[in-house]
N, C-alpha and C positions, 0 to 999 in steps of 0.2 A: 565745605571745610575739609581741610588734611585728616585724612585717615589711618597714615602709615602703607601706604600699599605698596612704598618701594622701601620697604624699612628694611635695613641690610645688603642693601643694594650697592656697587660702587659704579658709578656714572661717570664720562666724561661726555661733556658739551660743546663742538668748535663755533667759533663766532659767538662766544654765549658774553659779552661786554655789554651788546644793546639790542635792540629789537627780540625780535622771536629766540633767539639765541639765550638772551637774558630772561625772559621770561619764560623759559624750559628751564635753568637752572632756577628761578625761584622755586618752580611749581616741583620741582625734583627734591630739593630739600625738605621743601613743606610737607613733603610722602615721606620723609625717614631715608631719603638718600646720600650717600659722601657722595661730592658732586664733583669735580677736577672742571673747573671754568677754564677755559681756553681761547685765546685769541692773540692778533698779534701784538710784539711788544708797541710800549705807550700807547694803548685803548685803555676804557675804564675799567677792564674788567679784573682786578685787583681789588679796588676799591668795592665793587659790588659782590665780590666774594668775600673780603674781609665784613658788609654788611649784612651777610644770610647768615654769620655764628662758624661752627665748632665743624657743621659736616660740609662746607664748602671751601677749597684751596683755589689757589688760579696759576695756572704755567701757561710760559710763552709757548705758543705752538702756530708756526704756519705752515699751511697744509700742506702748500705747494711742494715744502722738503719732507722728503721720505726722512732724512735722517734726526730732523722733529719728530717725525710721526714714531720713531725707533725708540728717541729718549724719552716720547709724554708713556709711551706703552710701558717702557720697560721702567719708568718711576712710580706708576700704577701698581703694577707688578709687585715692585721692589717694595712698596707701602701696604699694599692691602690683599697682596698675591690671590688676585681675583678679578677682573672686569667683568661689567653684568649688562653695561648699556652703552652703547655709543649714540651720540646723536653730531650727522654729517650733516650740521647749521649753515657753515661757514659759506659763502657766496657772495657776487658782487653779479651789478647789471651792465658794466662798462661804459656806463654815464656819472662815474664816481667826481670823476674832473672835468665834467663838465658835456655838452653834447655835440660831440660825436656820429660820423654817418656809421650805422650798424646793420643796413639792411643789405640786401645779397648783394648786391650791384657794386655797392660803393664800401663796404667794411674793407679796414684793414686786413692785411695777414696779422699783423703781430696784434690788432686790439681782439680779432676775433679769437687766436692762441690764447691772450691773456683771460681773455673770459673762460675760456674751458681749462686754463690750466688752475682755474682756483676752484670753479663749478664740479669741475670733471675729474682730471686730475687729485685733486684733494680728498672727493670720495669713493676714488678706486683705493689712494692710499691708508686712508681711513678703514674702509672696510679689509684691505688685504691684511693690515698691522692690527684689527680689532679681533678677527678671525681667531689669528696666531694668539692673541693673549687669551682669548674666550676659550681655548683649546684645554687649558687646565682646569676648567669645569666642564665643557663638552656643553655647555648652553650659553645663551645669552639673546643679545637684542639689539640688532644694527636699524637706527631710525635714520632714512635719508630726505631731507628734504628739499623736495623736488621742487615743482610749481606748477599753475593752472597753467602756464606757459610752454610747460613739457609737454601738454597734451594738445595745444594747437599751435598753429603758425603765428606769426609776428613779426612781421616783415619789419617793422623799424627798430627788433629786437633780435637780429636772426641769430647773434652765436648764442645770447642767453636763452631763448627758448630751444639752439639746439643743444645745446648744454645741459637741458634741463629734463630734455627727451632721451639722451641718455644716461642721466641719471634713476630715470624712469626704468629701464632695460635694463644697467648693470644691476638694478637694485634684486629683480627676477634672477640674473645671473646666480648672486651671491647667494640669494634663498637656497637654489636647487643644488649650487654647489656644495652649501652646508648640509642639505639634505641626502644628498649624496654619498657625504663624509660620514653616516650616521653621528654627526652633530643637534644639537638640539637648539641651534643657532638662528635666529629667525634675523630677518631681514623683508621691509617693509617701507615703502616709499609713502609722503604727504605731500598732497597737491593744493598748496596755500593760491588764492586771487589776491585781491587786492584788502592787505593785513596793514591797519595802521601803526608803521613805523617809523622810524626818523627819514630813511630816505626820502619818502611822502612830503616831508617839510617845507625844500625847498620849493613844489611847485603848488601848496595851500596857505602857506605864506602866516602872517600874524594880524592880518587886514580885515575890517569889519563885510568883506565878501570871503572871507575862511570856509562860511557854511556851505555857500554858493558855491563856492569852489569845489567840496570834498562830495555836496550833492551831483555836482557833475561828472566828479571820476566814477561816481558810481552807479550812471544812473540808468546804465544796462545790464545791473545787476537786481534779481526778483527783490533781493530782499532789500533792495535800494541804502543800506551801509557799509561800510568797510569790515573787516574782521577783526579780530584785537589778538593782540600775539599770545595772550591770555588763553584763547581759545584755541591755538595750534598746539601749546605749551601741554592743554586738557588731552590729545589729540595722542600727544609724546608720553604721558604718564600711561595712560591706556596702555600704549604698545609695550612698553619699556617695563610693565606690570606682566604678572603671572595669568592674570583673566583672559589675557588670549594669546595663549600656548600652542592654539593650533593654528593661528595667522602667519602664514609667510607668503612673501613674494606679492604682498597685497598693495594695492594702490587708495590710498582715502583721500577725497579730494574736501576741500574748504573754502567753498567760492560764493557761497552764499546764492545756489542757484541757478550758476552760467553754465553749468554745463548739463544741468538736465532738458534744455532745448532751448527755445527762442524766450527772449527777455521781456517778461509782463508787467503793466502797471496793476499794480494788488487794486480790487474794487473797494472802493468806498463800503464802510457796512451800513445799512440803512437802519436806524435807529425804529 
């Protein structure tokens, strides 16, 4: 249950309309946060801010433009003359329209660009324009969300896992540079696997083999399920919270498993 633990907090979320995005701005309200939902125009994410009440608003914001990134800060500012939390949501796989060669040999220039100019791009502007607002308290909290994909190869994914790998690095960057600044500005990477979201949809389908299906994407993971974005959301209030003050430049991963070594079948318990 909500505690209040971001109570007086002011937050913005980019990508927060649907998936993990959205479920950070629920779990953020439900702590006592004003929440600024962000994504690009005509998504839902209007409607799902006008459905969390009083401490949630929604602006257009795409990341890709600095000069969004100049007006959502400076309307924060202008509203609540404070930022406390950024959370760099926003991302794409570059199979949004369909599939696409993405692996080293055959990606485009410009699909592989597109993928780091939303991945990459978005959360250097995010943090450089989060920094500057965070600056009028000298504290705050930059969550960047990375991926399990940052941390290894993926040859049929190569701009978004390298996209994801430095997201992984600027996020260290940011830390040390705040630290630097004697800021009290934490900045901290999550490294989600495989989180049930809508993108997931189209390849689990509506078909009475659904189970079968989502057992198979996962079935190199220990804890043999998907994650729920519920549980990255748990992941974002943590950091975004005063309980760990002395966390920066940390990486948490959320994989259910895959990366503490080779992938086991759990044994049977013998009754």
């Amino acid at each position: 249950m909500a505690s209040g633990r971001l109570k007086d907090k002011v937050a913005v979320v980019t990508g927060a309309a649907r998936g993990i995005g959205a479920a950070v701005a629920r779990a953020f309200v439900a702590e006592g946060a004003t929440t600024l939902l962000t994504d690009l125009a005509g998504s839902d994410g209007a409607a799902l801010a006008r459905s969390l009440g009083g401490l949630a608003d929604f602006g257009v914001l795409d990341v890709r433009r600095e000069d969004d990134w100049a007006a959502t800060m400076g309307l924060v500012l202008e509203r609540h003359g404070r930022l406390d939390v950024l959370v760099n949501n926003a991302g794409i796989t570059g199979f949004e329209d369909g599939l696409v060669p993405h692996d080293p040999e055959n990606a485009s220039l410009a699909d592989w660009r597109a993928v780091h100019e939303t991945n990459l791009d978005g959360v250097f502007l995010g943090c450089k324009h989060a920094i500057r607002a965070m600056r009028a308290t000298g504290t705050g909290s930059i969550i960047n969300i990375s991926s399990r994909s940052g941390l290894v190869g993926i040859p049929a994914a190569a701009a978004y896992a390298s996209s994801k790998a430095a997201v992984r690095n600027h996020t260290r960057s940011v830390a040390l540079h705040c630290a630097g600044q004697g800021l009290a500005i934490r900045c901290n990477s999550i490294h989600p696997a495989a989180i049930l979201t809508p993108m997931w949809e189209p390849m689990l389908g509506n078909g009475p083999d659904r189970e079968a299906r989502m057992a198979a994407l996962v079935s190199d993971t220990p804890l043999r399920r998907f994650g729920l974005p519920e549980e990255v959301a748990a992941l974002c209030v943590m950091l975004a919270s005063d309980e760990v003050a002395y966390m920066t430049g940390a990486e948490l991963t959320l994989d259910g498993g895959l990366l503490a070594g080779s992938a086991v079948a759990p044994k049977a318990v013998e009754s």
